[in-house]
N, C-alpha and C positions, 0 to 999 in steps of 0.2 A: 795207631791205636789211641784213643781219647780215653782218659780217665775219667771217674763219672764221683763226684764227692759227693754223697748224701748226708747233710744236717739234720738234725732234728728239731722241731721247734724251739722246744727247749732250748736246747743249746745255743739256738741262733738269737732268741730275744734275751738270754743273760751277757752275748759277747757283743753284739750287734753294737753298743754304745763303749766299751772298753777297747775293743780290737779294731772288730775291721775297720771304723772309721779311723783309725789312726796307722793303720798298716802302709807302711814306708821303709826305705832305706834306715836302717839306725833306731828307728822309733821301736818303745819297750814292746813286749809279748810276755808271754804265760807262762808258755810249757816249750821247754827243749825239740824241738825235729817238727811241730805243728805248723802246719802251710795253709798258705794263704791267697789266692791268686784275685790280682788287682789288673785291671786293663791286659794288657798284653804280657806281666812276666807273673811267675811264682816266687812267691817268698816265702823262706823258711824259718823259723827259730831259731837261733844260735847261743850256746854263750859266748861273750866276752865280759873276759875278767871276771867281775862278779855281777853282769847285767846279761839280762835275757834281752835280745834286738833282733829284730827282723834282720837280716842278710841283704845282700844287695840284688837277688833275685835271679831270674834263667829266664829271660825269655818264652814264651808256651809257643811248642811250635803244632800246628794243626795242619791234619791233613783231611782231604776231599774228596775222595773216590769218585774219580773222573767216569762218566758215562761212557758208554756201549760206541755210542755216535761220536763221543768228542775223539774218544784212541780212535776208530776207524778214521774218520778226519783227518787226524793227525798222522797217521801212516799212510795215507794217501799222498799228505803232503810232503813227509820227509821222502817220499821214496820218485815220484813224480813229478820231476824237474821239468818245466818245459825248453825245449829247444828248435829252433827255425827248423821246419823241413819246406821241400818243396817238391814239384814235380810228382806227386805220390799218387793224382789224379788224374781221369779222361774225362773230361765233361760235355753231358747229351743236353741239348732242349728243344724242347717240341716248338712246332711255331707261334702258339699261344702263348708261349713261357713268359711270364714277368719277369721285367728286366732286374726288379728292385730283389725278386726272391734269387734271383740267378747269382747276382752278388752275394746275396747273404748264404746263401749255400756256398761257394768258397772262401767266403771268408771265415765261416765257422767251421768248416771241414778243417782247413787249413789250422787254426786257432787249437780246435781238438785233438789233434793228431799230433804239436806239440809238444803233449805231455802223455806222446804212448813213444816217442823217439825214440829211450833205452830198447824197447822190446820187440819194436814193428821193424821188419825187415825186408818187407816186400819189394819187388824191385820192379814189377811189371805195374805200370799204372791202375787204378782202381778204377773199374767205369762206374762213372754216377750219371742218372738218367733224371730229370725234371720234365714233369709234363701238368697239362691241365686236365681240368675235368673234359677238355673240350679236344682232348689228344690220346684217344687210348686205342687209335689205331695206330697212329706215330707209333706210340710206344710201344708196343709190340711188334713192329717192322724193326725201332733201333733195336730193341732185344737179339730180334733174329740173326743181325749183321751181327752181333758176336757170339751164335749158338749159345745164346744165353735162353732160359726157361724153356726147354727142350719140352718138356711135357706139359705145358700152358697152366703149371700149379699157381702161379702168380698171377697170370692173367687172369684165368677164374675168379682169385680170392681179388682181385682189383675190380672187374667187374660189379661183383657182388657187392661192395663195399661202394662204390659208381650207385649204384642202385638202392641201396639200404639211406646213404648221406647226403646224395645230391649235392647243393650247393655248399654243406660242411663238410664237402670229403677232405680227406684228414688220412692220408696215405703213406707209407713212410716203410722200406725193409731193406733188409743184407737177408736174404732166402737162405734158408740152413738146405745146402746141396752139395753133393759133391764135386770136384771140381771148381772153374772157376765162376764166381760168384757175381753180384753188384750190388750198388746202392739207387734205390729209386724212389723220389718223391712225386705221387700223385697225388697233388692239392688242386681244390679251388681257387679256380681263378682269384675271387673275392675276399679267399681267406688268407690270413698273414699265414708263413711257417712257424710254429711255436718255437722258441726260443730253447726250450728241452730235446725237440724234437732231432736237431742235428748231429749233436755228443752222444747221444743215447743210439742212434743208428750207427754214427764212427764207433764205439765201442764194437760193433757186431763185426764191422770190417775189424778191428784186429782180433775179434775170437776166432772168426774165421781162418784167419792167417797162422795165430799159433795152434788150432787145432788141427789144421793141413784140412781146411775145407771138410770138419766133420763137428759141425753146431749141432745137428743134429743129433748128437748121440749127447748132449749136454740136459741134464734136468732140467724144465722149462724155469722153474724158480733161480737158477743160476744163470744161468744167461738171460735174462730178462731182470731179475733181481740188480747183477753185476754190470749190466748197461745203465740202469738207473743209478747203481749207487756213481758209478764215475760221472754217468754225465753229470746227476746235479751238483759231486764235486765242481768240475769244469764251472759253472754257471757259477756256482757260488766261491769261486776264485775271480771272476771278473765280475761278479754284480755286488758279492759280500755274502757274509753267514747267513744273515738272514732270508736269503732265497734257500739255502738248501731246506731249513725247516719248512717253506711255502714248500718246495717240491716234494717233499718228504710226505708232509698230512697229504697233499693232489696226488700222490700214488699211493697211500693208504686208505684212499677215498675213493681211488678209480675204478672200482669194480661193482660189475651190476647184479647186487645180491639176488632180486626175484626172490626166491622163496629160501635165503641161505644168507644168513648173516653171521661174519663171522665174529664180531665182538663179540658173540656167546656163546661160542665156542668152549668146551671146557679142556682139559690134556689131550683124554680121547680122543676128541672129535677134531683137533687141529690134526695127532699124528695123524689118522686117516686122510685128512684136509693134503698136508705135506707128502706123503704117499701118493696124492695124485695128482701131485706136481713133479711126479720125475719123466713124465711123456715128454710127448713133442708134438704143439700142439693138437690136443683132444683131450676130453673131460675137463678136468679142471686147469688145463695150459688153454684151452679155447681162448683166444685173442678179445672175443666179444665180451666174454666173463671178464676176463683182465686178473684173474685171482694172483699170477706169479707177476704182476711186477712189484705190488705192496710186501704182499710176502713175503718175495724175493730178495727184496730189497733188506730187508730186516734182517732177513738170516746173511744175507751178502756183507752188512756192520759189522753183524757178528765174527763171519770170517777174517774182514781185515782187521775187527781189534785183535780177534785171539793169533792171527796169523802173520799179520801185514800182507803186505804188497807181494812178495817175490815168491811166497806160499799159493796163493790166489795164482799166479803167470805158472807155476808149475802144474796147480791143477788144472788147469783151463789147456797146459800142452800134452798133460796125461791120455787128453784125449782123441790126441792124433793115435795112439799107442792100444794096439788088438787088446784091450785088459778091461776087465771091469772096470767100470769108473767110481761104483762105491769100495772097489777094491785100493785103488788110487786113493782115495778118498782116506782109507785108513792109514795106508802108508804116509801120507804126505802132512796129516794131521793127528794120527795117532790113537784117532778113536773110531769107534763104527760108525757108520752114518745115521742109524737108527738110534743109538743109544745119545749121540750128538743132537738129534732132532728133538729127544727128551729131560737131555739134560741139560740144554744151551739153549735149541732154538726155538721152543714153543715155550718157557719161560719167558724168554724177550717179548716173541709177539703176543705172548696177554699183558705183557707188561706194558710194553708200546700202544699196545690199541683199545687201552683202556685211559692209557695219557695222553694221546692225540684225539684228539674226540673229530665226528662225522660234522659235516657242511651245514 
């Protein structure tokens, strides 16, 4: 708490030339108990003997009510040790695969996964699959060799997306399924892999993992929210702070409003907003909108300042568990999730998106 001393003119232009300019250790004063604060300490009045002197003062100590993002950060980081793992992966590529991306996909897999070593337990290799634009019958034959997308939901949505991007396809998922799952990058030939793009997809390999292969029943804002918050963590451990703020505004900016913008949004209109970010995607988890990873991302801060780390791995294994997950959700944090979303999380995101301003 900062104390707040109000002068009055008055008073300030009769002592201005008597006091303050001479306010020091030893040096006279007025009045018995009257303070004074000079640079860094506070000085009081005292007597001694039969003279009024300054005292030799206390130091002012201040404090700074740390941000939303700096605690999450920060419990990220004390709780998120990285450590060598190896062998955690199977790795696919198509005949077109760049050699150069082929590398940087294990090297970043490897780098990410890291800092999930406390938690990630998996013992069966993780298939990752790399293909081009010029590979997506590959990829659906490697698919099939491990009854993986049994119902061609991921081929569709890659197709589509083949067709929508062309030569900026920009493809990248861990498929919320039951069962076992993968990770597959469909890029362009010509396009780099974004440097987000890797940590933000390992994160799904392990929600998959501690939710026992059920993402799916995860609010689209949390599991999309919570891969961003850790990857940009990851990135901005190896590049520096200032990437996470770049990543931070780039997914509070990622979304394609069309006729819905949410910087003007008022209480109302967010809980509604956050209400229909608890699917999977459709309405407003639709991947094309992009609405849950900005937003996500904001209430996912807020989880790890108010919670840390080891609250977030509980909720995220709740949901291997037949129980509601706003049910979870109160047990594990203590409040409802609606009453949470109005008193915590749409406070931040007008806050947030009103100090991070548009491109």
């Amino acid at each position: 708490m900062i104390a707040v001393l109000v002068v009055t003119p008055l008073l300030l232009s009769s002592q201005i030339s008597t006091t303050q300019a001479a306010v020091k250790a030893g040096a006279k004063c007025s009045k018995v108990g009257s303070k004074s604060t000079v640079g860094a300490k506070t000085f009081t009045c005292v007597k001694s003997g039969n003279k009024l002197v300054w005292d030799k003062g206390v130091k002012v100590i201040t404090t700074t009510k740390q941000s939303v993002q700096s605690i999450s950060y920060a419990n990220m980081k004390k709780s998120m040790l990285p450590k060598p793992v190896k062998n955690l992966f199977r790795y696919h590529y198509s005949p077109n695969a760049v050699k150069a991306y082929q590398e940087k996909i294990e090297s970043e897999l490897n780098y990410s996964m890291e800092y999930w070593a406390s938690v990630y337990d998996g013992t069966e290799p993780f298939n990752v699959f790399y293909a081009t634009e010029k590979d997506m019958d590959w990829l659906i034959s490697a698919w099939k060799t491990y009854n993986l997308d049994e119902y061609g939901y991921t081929a569709r949505e890659y197709k589509g997306r083949l067709e929508r991007e062309g030569n900026q396809l920009n493809a990248g998922s861990v498929p919320s399924q039951q069962g076992p799952s993968h990770l597959s990058f469909f890029v362009s030939s010509t396009r780099p892999i974004p440097d987000s793009m890797i940590p933000h997809e390992n994160v799904h390999i392990v929600q998959q993992q501690l939710t026992k292969s059920r993402t799916d029943q995860m609010p689209c804002w949390l599991r999309e929210g919570t891969a961003n918050l850790f990857g940009n963590f990851q990135i901005a451990e190896k590049y520096g702070l200032r990437v996470y703020d770049e990543a931070k505004r780039s997914d509070m900016n990622a979304y394609q409003s069309g006729s819905v913008e949410i910087r003007k949004f008022n209480d109302s209109e967010w809980f509604t907003h956050l209400k229909s970010l608890e699917g999977n995607f459709s309405g407003g988890c639709d991947y094309k909108y992009r609405f849950a990873y900005g937003t996500g991302l904001l209430l996912s801060e807020v989880l790890m300042a108010d919670g840390g780390f080891e609250k977030m791995m509980d909720f995220w294994r709740a949901f291997s568990l037949d129980v509601d997950w706003r049910k979870s959700f109160k047990d594990i944090y203590g409040i409802e999730i609606d009453i949470w979303y109005k008193t915590k999380g749409v406070p931040y995101l007008m806050q947030e998106y009103a100090r991070v301003k548009r491109y």
